[in-house]
CHARMM internal coordinates of N, CA and C (Angstrom, degrees):
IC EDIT
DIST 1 N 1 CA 1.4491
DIST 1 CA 1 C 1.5187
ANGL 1 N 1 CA 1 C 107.29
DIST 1 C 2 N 1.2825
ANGL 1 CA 1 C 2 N 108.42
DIHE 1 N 1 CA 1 C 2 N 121.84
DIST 2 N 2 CA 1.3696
ANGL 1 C 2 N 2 CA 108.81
DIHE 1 CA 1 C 2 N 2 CA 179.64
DIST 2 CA 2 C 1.4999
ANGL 2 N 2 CA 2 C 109.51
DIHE 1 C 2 N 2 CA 2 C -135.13
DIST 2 C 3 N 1.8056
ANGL 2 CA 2 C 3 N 119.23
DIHE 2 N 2 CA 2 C 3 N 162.94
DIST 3 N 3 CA 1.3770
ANGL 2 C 3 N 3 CA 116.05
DIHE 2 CA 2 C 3 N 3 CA 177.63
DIST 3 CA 3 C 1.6392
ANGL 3 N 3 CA 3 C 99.83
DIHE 2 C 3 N 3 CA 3 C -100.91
DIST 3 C 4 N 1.6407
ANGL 3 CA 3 C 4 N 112.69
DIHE 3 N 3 CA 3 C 4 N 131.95
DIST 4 N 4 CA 1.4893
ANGL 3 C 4 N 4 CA 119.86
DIHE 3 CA 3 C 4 N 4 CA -154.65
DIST 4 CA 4 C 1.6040
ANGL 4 N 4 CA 4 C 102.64
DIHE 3 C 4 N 4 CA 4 C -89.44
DIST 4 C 5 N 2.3420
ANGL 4 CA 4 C 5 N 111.77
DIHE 4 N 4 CA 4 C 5 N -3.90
DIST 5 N 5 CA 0.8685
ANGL 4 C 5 N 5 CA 115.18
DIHE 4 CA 4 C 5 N 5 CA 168.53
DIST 5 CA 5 C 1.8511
ANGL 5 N 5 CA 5 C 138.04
DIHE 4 C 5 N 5 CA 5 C -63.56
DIST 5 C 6 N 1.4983
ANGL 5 CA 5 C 6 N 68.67
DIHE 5 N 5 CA 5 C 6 N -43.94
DIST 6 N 6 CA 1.7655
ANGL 5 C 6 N 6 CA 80.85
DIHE 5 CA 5 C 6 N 6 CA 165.41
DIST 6 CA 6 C 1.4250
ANGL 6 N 6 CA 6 C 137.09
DIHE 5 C 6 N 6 CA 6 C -51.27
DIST 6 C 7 N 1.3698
ANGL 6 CA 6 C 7 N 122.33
DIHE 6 N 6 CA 6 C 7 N 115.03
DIST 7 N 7 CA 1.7900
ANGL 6 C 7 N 7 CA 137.18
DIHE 6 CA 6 C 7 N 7 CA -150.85
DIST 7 CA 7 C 1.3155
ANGL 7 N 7 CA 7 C 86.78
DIHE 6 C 7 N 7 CA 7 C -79.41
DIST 7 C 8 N 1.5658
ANGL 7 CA 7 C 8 N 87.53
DIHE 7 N 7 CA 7 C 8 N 119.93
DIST 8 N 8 CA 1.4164
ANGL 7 C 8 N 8 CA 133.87
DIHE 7 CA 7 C 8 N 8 CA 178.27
DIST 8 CA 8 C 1.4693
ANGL 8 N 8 CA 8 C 136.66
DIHE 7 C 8 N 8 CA 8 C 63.10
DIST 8 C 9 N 1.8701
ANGL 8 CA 8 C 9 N 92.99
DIHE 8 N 8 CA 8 C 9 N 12.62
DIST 9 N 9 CA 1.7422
ANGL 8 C 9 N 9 CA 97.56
DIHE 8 CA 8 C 9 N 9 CA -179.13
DIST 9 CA 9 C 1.3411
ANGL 9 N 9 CA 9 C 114.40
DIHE 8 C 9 N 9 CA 9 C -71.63
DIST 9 C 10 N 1.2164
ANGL 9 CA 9 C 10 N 132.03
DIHE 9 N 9 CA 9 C 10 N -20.32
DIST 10 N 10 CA 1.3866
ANGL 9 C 10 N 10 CA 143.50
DIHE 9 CA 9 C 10 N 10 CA -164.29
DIST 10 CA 10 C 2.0198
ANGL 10 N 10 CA 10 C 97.71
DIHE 9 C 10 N 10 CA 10 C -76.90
DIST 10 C 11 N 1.6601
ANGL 10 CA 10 C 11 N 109.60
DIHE 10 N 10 CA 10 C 11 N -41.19
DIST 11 N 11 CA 1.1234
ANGL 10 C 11 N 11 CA 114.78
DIHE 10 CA 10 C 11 N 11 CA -155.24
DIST 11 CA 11 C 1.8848
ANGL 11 N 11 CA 11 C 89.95
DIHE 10 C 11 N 11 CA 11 C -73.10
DIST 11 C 12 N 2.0656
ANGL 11 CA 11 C 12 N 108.96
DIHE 11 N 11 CA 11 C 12 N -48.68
DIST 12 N 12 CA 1.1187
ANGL 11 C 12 N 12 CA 122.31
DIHE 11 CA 11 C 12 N 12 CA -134.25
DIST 12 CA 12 C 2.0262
ANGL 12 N 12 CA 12 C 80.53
DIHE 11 C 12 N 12 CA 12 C -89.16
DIST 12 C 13 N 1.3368
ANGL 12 CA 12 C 13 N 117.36
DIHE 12 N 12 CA 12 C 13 N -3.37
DIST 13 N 13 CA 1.7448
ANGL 12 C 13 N 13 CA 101.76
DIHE 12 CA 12 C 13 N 13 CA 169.11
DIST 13 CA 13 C 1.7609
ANGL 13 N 13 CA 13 C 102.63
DIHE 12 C 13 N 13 CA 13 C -99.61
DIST 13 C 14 N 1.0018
ANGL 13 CA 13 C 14 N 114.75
DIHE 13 N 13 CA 13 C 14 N -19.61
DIST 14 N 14 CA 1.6559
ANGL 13 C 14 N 14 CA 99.29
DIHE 13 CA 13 C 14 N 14 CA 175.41
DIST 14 CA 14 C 1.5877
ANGL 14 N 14 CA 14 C 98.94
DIHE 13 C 14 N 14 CA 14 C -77.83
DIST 14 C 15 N 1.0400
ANGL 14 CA 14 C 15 N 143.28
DIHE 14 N 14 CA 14 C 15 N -40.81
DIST 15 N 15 CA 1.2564
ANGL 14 C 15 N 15 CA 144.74
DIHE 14 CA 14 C 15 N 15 CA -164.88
DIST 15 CA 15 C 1.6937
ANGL 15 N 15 CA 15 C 95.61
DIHE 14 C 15 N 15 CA 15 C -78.13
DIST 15 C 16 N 1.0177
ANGL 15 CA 15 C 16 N 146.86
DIHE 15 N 15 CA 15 C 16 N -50.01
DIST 16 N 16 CA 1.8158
ANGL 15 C 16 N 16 CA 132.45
DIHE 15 CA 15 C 16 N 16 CA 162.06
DIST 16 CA 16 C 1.8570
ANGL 16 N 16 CA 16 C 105.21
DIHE 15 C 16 N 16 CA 16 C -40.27
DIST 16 C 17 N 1.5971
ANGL 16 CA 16 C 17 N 110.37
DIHE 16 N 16 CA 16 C 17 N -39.43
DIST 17 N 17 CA 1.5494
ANGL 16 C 17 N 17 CA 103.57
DIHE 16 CA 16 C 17 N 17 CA -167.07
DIST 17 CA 17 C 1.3361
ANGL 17 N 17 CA 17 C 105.91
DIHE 16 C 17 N 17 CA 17 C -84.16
DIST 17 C 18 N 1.5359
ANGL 17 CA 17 C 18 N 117.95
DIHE 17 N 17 CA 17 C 18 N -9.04
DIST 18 N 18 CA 1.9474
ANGL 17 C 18 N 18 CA 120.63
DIHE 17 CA 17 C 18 N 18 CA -179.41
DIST 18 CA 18 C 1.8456
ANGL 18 N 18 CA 18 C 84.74
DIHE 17 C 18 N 18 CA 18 C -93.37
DIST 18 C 19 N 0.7726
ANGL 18 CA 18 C 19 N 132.23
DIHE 18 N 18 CA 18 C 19 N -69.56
DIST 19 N 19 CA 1.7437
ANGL 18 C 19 N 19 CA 128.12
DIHE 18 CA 18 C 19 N 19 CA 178.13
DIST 19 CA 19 C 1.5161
ANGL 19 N 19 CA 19 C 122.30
DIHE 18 C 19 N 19 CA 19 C -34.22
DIST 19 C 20 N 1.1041
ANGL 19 CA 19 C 20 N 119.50
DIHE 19 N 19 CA 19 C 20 N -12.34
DIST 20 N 20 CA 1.6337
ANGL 19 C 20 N 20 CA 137.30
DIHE 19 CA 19 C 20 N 20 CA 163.16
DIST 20 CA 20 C 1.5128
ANGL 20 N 20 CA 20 C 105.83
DIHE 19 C 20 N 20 CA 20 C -124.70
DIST 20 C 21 N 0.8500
ANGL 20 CA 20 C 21 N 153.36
DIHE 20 N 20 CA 20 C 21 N 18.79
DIST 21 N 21 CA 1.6941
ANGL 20 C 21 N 21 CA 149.96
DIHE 20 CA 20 C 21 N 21 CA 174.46
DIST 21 CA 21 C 1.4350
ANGL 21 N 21 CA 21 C 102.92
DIHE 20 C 21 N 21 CA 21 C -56.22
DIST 21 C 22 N 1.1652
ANGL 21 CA 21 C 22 N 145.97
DIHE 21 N 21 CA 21 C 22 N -30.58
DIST 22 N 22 CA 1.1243
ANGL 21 C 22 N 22 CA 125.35
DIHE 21 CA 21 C 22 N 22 CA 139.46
DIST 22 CA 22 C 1.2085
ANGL 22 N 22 CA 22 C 129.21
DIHE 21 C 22 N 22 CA 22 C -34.52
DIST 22 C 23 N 1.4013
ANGL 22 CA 22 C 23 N 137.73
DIHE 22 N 22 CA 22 C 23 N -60.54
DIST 23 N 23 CA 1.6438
ANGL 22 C 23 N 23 CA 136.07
DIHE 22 CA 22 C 23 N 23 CA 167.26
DIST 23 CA 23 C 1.7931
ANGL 23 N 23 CA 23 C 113.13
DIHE 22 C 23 N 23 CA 23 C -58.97
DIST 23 C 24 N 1.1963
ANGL 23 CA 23 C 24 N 101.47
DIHE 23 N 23 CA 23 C 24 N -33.69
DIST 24 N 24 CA 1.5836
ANGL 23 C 24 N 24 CA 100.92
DIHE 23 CA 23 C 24 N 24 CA -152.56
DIST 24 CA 24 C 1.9133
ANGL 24 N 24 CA 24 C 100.43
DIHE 23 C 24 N 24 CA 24 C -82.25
DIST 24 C 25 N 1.5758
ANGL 24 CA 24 C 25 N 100.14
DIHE 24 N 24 CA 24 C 25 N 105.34
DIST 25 N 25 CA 1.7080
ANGL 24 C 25 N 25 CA 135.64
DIHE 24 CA 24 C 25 N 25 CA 164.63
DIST 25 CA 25 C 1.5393
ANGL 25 N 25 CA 25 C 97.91
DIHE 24 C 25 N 25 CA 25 C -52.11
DIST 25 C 26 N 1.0140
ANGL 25 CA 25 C 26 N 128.37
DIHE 25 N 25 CA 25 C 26 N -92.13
DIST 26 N 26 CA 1.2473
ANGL 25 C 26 N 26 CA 145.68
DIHE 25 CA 25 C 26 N 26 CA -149.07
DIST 26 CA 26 C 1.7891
ANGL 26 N 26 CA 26 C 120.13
DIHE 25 C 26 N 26 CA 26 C -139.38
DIST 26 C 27 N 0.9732
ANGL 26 CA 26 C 27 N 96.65
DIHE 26 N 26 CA 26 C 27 N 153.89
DIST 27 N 27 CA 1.6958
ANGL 26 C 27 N 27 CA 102.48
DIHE 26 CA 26 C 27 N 27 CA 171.40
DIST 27 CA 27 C 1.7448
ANGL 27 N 27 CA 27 C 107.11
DIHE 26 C 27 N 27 CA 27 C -148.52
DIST 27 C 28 N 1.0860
ANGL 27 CA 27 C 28 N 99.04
DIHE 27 N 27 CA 27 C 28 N 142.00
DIST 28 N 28 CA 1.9162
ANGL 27 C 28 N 28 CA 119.34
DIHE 27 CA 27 C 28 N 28 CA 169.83
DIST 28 CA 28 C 1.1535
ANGL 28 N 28 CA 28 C 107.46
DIHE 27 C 28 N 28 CA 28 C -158.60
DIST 28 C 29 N 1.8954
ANGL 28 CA 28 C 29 N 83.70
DIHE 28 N 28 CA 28 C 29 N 131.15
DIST 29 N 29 CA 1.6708
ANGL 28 C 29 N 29 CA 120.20
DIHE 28 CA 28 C 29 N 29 CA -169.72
DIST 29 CA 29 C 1.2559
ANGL 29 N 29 CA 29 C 94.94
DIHE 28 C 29 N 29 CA 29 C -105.86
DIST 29 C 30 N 1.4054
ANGL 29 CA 29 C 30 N 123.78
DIHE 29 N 29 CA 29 C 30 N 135.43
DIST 30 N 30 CA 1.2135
ANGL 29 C 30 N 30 CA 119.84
DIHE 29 CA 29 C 30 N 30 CA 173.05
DIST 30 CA 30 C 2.1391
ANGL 30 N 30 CA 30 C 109.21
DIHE 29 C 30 N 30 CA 30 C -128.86
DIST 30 C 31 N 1.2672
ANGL 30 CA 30 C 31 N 140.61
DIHE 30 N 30 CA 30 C 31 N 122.82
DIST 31 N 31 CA 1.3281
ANGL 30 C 31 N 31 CA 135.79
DIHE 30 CA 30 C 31 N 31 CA -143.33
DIST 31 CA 31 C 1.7399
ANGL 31 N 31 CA 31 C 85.45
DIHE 30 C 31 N 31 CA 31 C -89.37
DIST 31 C 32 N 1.3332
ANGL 31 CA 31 C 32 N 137.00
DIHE 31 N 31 CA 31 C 32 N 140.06
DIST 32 N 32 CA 1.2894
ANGL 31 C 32 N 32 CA 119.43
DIHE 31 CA 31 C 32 N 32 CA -179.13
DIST 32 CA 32 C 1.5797
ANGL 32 N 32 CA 32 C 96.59
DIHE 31 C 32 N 32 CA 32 C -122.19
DIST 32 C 33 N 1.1969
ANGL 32 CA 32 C 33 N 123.76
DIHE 32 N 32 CA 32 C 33 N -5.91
DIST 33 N 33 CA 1.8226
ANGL 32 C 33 N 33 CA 135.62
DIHE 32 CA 32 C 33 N 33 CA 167.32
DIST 33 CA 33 C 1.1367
ANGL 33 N 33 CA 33 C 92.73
DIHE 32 C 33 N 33 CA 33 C 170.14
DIST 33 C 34 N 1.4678
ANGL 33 CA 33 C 34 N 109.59
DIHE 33 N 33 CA 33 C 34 N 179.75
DIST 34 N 34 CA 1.5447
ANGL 33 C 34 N 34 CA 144.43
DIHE 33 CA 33 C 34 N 34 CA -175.62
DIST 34 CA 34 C 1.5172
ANGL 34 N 34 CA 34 C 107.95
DIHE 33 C 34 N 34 CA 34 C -28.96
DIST 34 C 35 N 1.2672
ANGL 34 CA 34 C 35 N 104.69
DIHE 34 N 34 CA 34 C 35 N -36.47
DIST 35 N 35 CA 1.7258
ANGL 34 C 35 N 35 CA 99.78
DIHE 34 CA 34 C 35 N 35 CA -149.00
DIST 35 CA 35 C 1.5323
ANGL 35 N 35 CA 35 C 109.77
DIHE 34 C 35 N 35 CA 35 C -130.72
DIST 35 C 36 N 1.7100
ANGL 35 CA 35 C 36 N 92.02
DIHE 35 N 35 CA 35 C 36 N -12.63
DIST 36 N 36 CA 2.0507
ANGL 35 C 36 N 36 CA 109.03
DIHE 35 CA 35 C 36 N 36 CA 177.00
DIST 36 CA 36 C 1.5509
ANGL 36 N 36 CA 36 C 110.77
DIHE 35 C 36 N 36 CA 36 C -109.74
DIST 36 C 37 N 1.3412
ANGL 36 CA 36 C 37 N 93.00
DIHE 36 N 36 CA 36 C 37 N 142.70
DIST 37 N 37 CA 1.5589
ANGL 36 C 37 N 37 CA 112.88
DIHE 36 CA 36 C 37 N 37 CA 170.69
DIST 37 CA 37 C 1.4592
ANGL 37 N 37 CA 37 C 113.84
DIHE 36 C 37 N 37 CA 37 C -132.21
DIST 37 C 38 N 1.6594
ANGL 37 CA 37 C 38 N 113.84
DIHE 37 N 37 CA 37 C 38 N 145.94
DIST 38 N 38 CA 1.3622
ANGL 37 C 38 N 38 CA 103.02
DIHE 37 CA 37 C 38 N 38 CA -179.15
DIST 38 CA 38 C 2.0253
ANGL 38 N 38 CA 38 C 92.71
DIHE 37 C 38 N 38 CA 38 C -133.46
DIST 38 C 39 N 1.1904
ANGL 38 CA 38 C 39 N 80.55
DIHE 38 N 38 CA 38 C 39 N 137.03
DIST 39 N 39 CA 1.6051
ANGL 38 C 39 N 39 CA 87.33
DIHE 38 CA 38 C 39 N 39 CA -175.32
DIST 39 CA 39 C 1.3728
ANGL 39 N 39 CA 39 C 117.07
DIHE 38 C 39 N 39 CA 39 C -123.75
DIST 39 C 40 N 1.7925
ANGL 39 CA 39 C 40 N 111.57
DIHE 39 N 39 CA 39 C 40 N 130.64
DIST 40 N 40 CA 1.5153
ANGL 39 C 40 N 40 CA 93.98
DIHE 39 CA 39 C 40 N 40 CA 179.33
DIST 40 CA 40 C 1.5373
ANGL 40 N 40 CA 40 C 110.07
DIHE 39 C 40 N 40 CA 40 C -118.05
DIST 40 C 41 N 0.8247
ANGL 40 CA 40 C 41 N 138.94
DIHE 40 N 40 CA 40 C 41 N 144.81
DIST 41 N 41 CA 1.6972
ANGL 40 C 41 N 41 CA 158.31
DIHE 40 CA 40 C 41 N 41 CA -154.05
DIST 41 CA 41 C 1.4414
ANGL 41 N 41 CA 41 C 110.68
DIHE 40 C 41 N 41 CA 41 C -130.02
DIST 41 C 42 N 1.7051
ANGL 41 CA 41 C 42 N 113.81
DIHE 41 N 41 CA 41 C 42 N 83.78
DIST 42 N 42 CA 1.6014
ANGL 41 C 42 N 42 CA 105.12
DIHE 41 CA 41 C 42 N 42 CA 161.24
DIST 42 CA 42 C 1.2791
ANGL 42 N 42 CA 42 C 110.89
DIHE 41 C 42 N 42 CA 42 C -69.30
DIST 42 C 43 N 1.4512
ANGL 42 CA 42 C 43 N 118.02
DIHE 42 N 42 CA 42 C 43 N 162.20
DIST 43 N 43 CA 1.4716
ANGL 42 C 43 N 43 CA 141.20
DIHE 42 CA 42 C 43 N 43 CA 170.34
DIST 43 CA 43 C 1.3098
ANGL 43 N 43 CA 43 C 121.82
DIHE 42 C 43 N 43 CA 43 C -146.54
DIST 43 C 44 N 1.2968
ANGL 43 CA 43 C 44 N 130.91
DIHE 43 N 43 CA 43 C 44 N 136.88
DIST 44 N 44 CA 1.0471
ANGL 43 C 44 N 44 CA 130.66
DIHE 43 CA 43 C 44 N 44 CA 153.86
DIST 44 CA 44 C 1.5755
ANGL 44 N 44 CA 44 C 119.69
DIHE 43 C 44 N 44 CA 44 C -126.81
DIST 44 C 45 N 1.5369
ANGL 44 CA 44 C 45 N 94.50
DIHE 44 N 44 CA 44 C 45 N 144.39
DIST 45 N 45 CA 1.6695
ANGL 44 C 45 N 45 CA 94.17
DIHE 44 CA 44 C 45 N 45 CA -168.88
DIST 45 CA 45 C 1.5157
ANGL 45 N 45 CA 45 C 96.70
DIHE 44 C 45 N 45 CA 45 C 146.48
DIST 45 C 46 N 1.5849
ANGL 45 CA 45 C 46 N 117.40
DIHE 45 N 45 CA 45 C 46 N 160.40
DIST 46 N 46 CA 1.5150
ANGL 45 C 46 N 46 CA 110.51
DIHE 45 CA 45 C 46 N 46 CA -160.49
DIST 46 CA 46 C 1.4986
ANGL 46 N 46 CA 46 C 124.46
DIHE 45 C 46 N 46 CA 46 C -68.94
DIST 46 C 47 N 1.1590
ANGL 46 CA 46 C 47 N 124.37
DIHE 46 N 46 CA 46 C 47 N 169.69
DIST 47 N 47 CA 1.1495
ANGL 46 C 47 N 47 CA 140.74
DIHE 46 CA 46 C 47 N 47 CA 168.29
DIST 47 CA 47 C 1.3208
ANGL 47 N 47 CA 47 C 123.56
DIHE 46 C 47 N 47 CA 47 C -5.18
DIST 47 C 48 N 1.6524
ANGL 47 CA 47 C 48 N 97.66
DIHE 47 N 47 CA 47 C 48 N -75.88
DIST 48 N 48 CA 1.4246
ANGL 47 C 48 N 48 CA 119.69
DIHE 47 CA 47 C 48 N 48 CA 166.78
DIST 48 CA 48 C 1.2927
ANGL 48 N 48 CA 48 C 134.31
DIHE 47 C 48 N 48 CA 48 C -50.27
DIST 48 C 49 N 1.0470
ANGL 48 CA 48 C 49 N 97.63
DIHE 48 N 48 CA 48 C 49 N -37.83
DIST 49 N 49 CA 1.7899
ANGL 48 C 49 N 49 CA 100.98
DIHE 48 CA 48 C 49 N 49 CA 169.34
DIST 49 CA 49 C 1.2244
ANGL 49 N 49 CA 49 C 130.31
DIHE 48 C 49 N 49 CA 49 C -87.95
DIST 49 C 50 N 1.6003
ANGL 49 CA 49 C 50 N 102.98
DIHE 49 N 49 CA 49 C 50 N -10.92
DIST 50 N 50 CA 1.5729
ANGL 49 C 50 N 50 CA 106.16
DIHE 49 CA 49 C 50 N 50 CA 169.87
DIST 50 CA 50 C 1.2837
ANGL 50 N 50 CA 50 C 107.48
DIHE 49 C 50 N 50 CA 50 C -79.57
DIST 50 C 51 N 1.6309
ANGL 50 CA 50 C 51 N 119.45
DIHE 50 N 50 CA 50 C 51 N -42.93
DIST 51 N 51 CA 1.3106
ANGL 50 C 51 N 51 CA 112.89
DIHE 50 CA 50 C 51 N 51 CA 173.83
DIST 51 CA 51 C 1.6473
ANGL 51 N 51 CA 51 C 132.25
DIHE 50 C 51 N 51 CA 51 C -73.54
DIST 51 C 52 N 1.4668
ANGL 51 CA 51 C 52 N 106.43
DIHE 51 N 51 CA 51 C 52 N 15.15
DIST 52 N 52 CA 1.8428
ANGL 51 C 52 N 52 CA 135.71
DIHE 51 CA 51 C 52 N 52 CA -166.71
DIST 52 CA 52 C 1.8698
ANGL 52 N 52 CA 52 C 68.30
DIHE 51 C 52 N 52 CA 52 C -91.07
DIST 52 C 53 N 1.4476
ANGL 52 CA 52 C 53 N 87.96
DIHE 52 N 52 CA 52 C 53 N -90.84
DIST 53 N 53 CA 1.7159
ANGL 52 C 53 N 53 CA 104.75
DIHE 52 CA 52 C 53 N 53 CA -173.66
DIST 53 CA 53 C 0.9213
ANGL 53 N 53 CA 53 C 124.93
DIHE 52 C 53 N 53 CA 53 C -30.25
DIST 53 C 54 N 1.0870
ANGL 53 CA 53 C 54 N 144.83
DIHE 53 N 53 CA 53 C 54 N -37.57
DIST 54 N 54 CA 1.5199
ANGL 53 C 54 N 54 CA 157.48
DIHE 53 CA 53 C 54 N 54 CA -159.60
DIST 54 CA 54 C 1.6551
ANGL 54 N 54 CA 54 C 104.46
DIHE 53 C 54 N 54 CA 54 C -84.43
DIST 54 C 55 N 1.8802
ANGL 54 CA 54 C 55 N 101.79
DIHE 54 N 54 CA 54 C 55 N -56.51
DIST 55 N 55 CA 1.5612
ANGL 54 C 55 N 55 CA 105.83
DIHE 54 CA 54 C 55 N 55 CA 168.25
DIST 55 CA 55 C 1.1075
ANGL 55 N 55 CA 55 C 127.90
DIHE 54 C 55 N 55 CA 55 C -48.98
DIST 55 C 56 N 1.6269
ANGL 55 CA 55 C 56 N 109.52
DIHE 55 N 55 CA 55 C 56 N -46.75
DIST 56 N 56 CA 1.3816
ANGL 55 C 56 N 56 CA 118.02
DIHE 55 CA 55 C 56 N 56 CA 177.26
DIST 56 CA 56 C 1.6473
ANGL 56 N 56 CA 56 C 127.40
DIHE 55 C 56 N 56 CA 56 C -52.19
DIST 56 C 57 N 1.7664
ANGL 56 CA 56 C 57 N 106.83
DIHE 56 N 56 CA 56 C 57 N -40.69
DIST 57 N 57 CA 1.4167
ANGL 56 C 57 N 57 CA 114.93
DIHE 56 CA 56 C 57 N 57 CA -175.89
DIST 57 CA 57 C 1.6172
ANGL 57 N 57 CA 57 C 105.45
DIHE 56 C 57 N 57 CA 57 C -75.46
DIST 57 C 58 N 1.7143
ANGL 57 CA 57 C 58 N 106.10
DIHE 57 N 57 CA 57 C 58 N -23.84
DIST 58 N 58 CA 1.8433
ANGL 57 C 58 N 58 CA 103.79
DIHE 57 CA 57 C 58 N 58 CA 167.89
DIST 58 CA 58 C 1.4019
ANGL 58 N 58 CA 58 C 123.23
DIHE 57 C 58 N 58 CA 58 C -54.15
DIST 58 C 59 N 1.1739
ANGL 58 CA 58 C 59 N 100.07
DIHE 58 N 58 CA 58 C 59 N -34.42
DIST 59 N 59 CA 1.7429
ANGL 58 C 59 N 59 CA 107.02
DIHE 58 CA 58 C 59 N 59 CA -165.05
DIST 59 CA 59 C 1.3022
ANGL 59 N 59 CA 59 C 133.56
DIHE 58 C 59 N 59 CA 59 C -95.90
DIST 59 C 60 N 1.8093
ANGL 59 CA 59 C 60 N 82.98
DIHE 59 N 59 CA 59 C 60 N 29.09
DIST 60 N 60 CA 1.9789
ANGL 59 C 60 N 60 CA 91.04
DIHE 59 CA 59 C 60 N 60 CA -156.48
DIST 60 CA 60 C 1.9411
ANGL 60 N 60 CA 60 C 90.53
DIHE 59 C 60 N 60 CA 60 C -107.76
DIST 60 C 61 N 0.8025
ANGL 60 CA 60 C 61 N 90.26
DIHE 60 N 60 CA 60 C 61 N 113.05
DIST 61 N 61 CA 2.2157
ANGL 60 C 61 N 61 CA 91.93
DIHE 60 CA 60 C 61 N 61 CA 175.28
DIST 61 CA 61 C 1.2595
ANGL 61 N 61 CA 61 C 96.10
DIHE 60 C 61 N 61 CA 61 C -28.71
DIST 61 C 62 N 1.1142
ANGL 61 CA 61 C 62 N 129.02
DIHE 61 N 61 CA 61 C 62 N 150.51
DIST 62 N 62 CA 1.2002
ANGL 61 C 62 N 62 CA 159.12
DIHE 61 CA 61 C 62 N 62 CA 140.78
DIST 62 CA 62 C 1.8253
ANGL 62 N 62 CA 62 C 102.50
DIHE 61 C 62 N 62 CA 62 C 107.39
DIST 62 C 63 N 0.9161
ANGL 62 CA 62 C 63 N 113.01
DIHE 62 N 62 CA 62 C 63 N -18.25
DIST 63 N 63 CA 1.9037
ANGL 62 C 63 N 63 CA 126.81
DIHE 62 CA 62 C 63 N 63 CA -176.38
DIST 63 CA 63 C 2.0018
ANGL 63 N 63 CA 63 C 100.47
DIHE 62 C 63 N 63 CA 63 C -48.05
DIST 63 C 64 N 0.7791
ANGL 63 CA 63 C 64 N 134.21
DIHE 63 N 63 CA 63 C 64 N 114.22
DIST 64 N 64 CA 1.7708
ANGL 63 C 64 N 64 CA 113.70
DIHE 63 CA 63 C 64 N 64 CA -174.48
DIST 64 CA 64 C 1.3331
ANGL 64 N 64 CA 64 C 115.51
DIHE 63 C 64 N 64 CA 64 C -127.61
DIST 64 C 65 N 1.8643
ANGL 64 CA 64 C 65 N 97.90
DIHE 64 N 64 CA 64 C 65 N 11.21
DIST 65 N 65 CA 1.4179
ANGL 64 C 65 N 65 CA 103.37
DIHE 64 CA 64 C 65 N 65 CA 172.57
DIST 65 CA 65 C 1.5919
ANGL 65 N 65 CA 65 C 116.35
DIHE 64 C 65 N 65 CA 65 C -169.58
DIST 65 C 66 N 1.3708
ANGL 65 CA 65 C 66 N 112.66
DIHE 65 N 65 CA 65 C 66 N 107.07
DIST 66 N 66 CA 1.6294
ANGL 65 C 66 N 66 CA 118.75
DIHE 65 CA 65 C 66 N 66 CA -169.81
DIST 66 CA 66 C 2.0706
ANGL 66 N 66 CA 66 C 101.59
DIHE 65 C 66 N 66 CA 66 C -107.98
DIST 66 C 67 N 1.3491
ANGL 66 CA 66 C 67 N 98.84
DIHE 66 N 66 CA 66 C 67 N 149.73
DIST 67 N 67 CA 1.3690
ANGL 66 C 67 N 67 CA 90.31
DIHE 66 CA 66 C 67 N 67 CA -176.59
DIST 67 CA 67 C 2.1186
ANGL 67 N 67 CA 67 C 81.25
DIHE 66 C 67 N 67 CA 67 C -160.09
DIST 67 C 68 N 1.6192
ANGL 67 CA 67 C 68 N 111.34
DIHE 67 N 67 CA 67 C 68 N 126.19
DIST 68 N 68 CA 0.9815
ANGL 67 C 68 N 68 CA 105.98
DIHE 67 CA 67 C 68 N 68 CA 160.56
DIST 68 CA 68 C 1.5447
ANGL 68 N 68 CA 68 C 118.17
DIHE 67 C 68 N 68 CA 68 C -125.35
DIST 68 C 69 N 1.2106
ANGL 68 CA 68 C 69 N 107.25
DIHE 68 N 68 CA 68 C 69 N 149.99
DIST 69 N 69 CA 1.9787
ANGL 68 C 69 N 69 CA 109.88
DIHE 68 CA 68 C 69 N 69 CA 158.61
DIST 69 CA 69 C 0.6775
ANGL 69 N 69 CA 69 C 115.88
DIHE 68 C 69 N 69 CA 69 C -100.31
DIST 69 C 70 N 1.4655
ANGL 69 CA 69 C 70 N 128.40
DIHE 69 N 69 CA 69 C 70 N 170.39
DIST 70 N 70 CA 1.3024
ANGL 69 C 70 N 70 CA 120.58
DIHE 69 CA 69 C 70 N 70 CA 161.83
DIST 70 CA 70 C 1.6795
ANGL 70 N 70 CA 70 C 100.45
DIHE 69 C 70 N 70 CA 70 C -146.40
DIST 70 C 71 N 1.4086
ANGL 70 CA 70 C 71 N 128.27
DIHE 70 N 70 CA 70 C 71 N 157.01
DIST 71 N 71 CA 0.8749
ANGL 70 C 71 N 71 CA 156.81
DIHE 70 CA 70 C 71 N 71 CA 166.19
DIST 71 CA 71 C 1.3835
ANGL 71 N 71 CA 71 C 152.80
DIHE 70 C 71 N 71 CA 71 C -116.80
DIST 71 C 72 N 1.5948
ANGL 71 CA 71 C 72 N 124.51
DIHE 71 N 71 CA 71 C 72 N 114.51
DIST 72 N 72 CA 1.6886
ANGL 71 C 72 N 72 CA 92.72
DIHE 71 CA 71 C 72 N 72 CA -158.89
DIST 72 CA 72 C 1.6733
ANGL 72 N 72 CA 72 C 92.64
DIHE 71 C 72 N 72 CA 72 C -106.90
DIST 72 C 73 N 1.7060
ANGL 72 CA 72 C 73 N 104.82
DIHE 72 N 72 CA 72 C 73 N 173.04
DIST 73 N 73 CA 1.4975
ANGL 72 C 73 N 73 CA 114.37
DIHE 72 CA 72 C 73 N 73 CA -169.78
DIST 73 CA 73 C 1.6549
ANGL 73 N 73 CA 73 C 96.05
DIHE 72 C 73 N 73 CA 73 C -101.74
END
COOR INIT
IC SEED 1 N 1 CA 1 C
IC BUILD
């Protein structure tokens, strides 16, 4: 869940999902009001890099809510 107000978070989370485009399945944006977005990001690919990725989309200002699963095949 992120606020889509915040300068340049919108730009600086598609740019983590072009830097893994190899892993990145799918994405859904969903508008939750004016000022919230909740986004979900499949991946596949190991461990480590989900939890690379995952850190990365935490640490971006305006982000105010990260939640991952994970799953093995």
């Amino acid at each position: 869940v992120y606020d889509h107000e915040k300068r340049d978070l919108s730009r600086k989370l598609t740019a983590v999902q072009h830097a893994h485009h190899h892993a990145v399945l799918a994405t859904t944006h969903v508008h939750l009001d004016h000022h919230l977005c909740a986004e979900m990001i499949m991946v596949k690919g190991s461990a480590h890099m989900i939890e690379e990725m995952t850190e990365t989309i935490r640490q971006q200002k305006g982000v105010l809510h990260v939640s991952m699963s994970m799953s093995s095949t």
